[in-house]
C-alpha positions in Angstrom: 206.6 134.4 110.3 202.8 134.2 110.0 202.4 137.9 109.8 205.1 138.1 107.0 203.5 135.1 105.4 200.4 137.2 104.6 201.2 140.2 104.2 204.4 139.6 101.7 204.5 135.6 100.9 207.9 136.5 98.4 209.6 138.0 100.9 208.5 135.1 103.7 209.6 132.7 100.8 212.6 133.9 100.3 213.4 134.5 104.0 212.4 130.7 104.1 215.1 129.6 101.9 217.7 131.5 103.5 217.1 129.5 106.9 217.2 126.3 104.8 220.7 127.3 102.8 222.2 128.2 106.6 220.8 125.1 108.1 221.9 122.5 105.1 225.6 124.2 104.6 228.5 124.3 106.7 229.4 128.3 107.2 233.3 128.6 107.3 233.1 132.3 106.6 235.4 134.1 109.2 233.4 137.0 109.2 229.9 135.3 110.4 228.6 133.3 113.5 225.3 131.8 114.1 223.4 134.1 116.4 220.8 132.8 119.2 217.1 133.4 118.8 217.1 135.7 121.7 219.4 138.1 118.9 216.2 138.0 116.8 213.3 138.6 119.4 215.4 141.6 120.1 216.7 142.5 116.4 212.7 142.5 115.5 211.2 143.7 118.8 209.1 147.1 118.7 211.9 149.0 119.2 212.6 148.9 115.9 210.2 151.5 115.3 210.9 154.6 117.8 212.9 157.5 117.0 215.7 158.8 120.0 218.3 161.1 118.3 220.2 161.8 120.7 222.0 160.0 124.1 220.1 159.0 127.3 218.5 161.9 129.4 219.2 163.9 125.9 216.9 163.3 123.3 215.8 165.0 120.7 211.9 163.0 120.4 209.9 162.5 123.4 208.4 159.1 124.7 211.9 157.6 125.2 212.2 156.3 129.1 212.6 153.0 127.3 214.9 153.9 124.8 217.0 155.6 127.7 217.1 152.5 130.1 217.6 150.0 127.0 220.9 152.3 126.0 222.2 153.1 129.4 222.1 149.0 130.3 223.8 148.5 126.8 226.6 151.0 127.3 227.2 149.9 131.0 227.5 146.2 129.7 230.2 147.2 127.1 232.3 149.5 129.7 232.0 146.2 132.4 232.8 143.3 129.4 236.0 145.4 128.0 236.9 147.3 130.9 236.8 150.4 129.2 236.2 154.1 130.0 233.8 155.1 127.7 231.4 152.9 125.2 229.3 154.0 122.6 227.0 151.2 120.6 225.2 153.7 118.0 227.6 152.8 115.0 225.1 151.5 112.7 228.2 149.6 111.2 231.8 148.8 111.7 232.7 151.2 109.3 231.0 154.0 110.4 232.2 153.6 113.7 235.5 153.4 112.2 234.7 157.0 110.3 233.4 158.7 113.7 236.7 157.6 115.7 238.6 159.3 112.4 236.6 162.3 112.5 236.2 162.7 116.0 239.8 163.5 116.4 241.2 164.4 112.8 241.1 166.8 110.0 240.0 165.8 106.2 243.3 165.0 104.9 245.2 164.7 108.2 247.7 161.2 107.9 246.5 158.1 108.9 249.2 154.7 109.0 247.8 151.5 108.6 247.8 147.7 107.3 247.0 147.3 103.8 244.4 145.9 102.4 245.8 143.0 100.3 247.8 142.0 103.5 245.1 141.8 106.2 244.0 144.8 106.7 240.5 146.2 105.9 238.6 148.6 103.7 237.9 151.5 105.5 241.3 151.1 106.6 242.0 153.7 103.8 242.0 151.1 100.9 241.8 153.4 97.7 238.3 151.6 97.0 237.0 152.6 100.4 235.1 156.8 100.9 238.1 156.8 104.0 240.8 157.1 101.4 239.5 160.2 99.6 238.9 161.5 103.4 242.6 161.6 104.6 246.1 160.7 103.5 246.7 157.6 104.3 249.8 154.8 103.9 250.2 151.4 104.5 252.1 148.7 106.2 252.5 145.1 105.0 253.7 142.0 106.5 257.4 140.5 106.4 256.7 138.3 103.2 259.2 135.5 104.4 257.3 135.5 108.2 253.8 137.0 106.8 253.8 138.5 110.3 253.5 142.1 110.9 257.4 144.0 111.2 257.3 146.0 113.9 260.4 147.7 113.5 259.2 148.4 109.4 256.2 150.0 111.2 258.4 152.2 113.6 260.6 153.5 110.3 257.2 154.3 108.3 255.7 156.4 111.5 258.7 157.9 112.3 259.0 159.0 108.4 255.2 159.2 107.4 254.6 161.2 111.2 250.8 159.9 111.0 248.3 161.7 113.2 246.6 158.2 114.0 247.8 154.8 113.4 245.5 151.8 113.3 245.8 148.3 113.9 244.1 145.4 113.5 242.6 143.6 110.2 240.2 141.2 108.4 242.1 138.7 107.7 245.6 138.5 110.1 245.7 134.8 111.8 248.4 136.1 114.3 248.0 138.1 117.8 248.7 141.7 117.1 251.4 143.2 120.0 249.0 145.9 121.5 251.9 147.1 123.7 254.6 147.8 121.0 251.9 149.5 118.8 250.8 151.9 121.4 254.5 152.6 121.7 255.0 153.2 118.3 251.9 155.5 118.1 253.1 157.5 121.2 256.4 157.9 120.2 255.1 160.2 116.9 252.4 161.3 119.0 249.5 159.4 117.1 246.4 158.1 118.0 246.3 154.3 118.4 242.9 152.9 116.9 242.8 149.4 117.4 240.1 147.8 115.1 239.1 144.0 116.6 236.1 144.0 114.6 236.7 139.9 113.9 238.2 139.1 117.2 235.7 141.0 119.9 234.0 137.5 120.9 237.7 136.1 121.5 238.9 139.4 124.0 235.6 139.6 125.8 236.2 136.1 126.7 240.0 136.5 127.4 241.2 134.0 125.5 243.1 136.7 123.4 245.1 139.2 124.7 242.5 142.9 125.2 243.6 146.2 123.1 241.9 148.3 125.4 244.0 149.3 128.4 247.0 150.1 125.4 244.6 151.9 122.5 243.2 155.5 122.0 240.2 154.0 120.2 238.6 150.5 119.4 235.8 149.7 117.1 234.5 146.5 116.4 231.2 144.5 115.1 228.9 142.4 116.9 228.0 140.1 114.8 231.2 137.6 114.2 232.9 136.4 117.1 230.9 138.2 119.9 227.7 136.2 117.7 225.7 138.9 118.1 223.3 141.0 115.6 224.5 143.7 113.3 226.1 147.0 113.9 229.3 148.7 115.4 230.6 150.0 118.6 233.6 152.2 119.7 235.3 152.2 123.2 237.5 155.1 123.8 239.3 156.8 127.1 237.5 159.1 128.9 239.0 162.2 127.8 237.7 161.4 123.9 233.6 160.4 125.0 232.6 163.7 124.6 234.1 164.1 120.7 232.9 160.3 120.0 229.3 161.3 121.0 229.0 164.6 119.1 230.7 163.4 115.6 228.3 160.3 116.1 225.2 162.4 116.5 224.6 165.0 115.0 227.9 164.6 112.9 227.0 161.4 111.5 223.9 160.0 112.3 220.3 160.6 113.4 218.3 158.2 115.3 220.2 155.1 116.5 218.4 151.9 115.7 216.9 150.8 118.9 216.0 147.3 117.9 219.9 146.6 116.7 220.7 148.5 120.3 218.9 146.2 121.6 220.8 142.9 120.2 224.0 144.2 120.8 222.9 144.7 124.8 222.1 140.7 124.8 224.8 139.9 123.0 227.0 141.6 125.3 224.9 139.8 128.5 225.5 136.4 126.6 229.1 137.4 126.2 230.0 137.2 130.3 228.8 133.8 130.6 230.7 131.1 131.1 229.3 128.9 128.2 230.4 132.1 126.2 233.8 131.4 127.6 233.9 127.8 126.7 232.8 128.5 123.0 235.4 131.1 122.3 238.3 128.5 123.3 236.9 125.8 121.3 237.0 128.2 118.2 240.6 128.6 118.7 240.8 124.8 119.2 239.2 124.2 115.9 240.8 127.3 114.0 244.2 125.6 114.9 242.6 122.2 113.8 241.9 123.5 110.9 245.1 125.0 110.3 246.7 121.5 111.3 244.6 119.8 109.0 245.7 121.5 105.7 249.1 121.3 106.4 248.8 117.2 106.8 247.0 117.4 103.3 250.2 119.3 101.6 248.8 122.9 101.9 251.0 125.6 102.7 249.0 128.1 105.7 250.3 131.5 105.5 252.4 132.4 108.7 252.6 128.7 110.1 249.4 128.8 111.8 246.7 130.7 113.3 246.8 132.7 116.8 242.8 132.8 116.4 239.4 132.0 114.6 240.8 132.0 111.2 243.0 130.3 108.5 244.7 131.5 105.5 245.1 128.6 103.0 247.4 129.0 99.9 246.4 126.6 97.4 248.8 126.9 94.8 250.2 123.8 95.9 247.3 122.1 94.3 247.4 123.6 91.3 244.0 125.7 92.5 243.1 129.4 92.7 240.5 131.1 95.7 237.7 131.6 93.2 237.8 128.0 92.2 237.7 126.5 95.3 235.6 128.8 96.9 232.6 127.7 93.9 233.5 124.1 94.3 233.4 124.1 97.5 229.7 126.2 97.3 228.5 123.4 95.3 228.8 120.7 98.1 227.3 122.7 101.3 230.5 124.7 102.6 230.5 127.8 102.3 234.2 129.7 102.7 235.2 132.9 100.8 238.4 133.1 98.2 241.1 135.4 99.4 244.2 137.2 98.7 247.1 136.1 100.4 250.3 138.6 101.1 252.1 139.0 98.1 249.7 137.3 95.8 250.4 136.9 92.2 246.9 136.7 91.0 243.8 139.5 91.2 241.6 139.6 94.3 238.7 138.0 92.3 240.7 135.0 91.2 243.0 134.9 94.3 245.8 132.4 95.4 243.7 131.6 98.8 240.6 131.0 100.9 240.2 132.3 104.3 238.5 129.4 106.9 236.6 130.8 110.6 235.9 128.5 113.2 233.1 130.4 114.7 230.1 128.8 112.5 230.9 125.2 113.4 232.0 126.1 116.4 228.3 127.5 117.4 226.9 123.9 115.7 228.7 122.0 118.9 231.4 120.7 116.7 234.6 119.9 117.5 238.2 118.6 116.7 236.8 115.7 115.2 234.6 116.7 112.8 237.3 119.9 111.9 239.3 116.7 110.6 236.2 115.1 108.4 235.4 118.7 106.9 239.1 119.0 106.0 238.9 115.6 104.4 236.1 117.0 102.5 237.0 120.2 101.3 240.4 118.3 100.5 238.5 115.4 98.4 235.6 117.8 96.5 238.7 120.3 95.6 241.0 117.7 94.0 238.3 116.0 92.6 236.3 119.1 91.4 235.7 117.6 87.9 234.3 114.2 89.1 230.8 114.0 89.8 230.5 110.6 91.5 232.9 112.2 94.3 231.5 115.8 94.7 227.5 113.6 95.0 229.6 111.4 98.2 230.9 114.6 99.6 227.2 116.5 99.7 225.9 113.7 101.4 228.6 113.7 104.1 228.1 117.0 104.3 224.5 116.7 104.7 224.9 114.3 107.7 226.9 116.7 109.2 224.3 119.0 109.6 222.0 117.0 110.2 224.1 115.7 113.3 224.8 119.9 114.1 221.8 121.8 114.0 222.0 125.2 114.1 219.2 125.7 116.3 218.2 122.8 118.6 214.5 123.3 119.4 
């Protein structure tokens, strides 16, 4: 960062510190990945400062031959990876692309079915918190408390009731497969759209490892930045018949100039994605996800739904006498980083919480394995119980420490 260094040293320092806190902490977020330096070059390339409203061959600003090539080989990748009929990677975010698929095919206050928030679900799923809910009329599904597994049938009896114009599946924090097949069904059988949001899972269907929503969904969205360990932004794949609408609630409905330089990182992402090392990595996250998910239940934990189908755990700690937003500080305070969360039918409030949510992905990316899944368990385990004893908590940052060390983020 010479150039940053001189011309704002505060911003370089902080910037500095950042890469330090990454490198020194283990990064069990489900909702992050460590990107490769070939993400960055792109993410800060020159691109970052030309205006291209507009789609290839249809711009809006001149001087974009670039801009054009750069988009078309982006949008070509993401048809080829998914297999899908249309892609477009303008979304600046998941949750705009999420509000162009709603618009693009709905009226303000037409009804939208989906998973609720404090089961799984997301946001802009229609949560009361979220823009989306003032937007349209939206209801929600939750999970079979005694499986904590989505109830298909409970789903079929809402739509069939609620007659939603769209229904949406998919969620933030769901550690089961969701039946593609069966929802489409559902959807067609009130004559709904299907939007299928696999904003978390993205890296794990482009590398087959996880069964693909596309061939059974109207719509998908996701982000490139978790599992597909790309840079920021959204993308939407859609059926033919809907490119048009996509495109034109997009730009000019929502949007002006796409942000080349984020274009840009979502193209090598998606390159970096067909590669068999790619491959590899995806499986091993599922390897360690179910590690992970192994190794609380040996240590007395209860994980919601028996398991994990993918990169993520749901811990309930109540067992141990803990809540989320303990455990998630504690656990801060000795380099591991993991984020307090709600589990279904959760007695406390979403900032205290009864549960923390574990990914795979950022140790995953570090080269680690089974093996060390089990020592950061025994961690997390030992600085939790013994959160009020300082001798312990000083043993488990060192360990820590060593771990990283051992796992560098970045190798060169």
């Amino acid at each position: 960062m010479q150039y940053l260094a001189n011309d704002d040293p505060e911003v370089a320092r902080i910037i500095q510190g950042e890469e330090a806190r990454m490198e020194n902490t283990l990064d069990l977020i489900a909702a992050e990945n460590h990107a490769p330096r070939s993400i960055f070059e792109a993410q800060g390339s020159i691109f970052s400062t030309k205006a291209a409203e507009g789609y290839p061959g249809r711009r809006f600003h001149a001087g974009c031959r670039y801009a054009d090539e750069l988009e078309r080989l982006a949008i070509h990748r993401a048809e080829k990876l998914f297999g899908a009929g249309h892609a477009n990677l303008q979304p600046h975010s998941g949750v705009s692309a999420n509000l162009a698929v709603y618009f693009s095919v709905l009226a303000a206050g037409d009804r939208i079915l989906a998973m609720k928030l404090s089961h799984g679900g997301h946001l802009s799923h229609g949560d009361p918190a979220s823009v989306t809910s003032q937007c349209f009329y939206f209801r929600h599904y939750g999970l079979d408390l005694q499986t904590e597994r989505i109830d298909y049938e409970a789903v079929r009896a809402m739509a069939e009731a609620f007659k939603p114009r769209m229904i949406i599946a998919g969620a933030s924090s769901y550690p089961r497969l969701i039946d593609y097949p069966l929802m489409a069904d559902i959807a067609q059988s009130v004559s709904a759209y299907l939007l299928v949001d696999m904003a978390h899972i993205a890296g794990l269907v482009a590398a087959g490892v996880v069964p693909s929503p596309v061939p059974h969904a109207d719509f998908v969205t996701f982000t490139t930045y978790k599992t597909l360990k790309g840079g920021r932004g959204g993308v939407i794949l859609c059926k033919r018949a809907h490119a048009a609408k996509i495109s034109k609630t997009i730009f000019p409905g929502a949007q002006g100039t796409p942000s080349l330089n984020l274009l840009a990182a979502k193209a090598v992402c998606l390159k970096l994605a067909m590669g068999s090392g790619f491959k590899q990595e995806q499986r091993k996250i599922l390897a360690n996800a179910a590690a992970f998910a192994a190794g609380f239940e040996n240590k007395g934990y209860r994980i919601v739904s028996g398991g994990t189908d993918n990169h993520l755990v749901l811990v309930d700690l109540r067992a141990k006498g803990l809540t989320g937003d303990v455990a998630e500080k504690t656990l801060e305070a000795v380099g591991i980083v993991v984020n307090r969360n709600v589990i279904p039918g959760d007695p406390e409030k979403p900032d205290v919480a009864s549960g923390i949510r574990i990914g795979s992905p950022g140790v995953t990316a570090r080269g680690m394995g089974e093996v060390e899944v089990a020592q950061i368990v025994a961690l997390m385990d030992s600085a939790m119980i013994n959160r009020g004893k300082g001798d312990v908590l000083d043993s488990v940052s060192r360990e820590v420490a060593d771990l990283c060390r051992r796992f560098p983020i970045y190798r060169d």
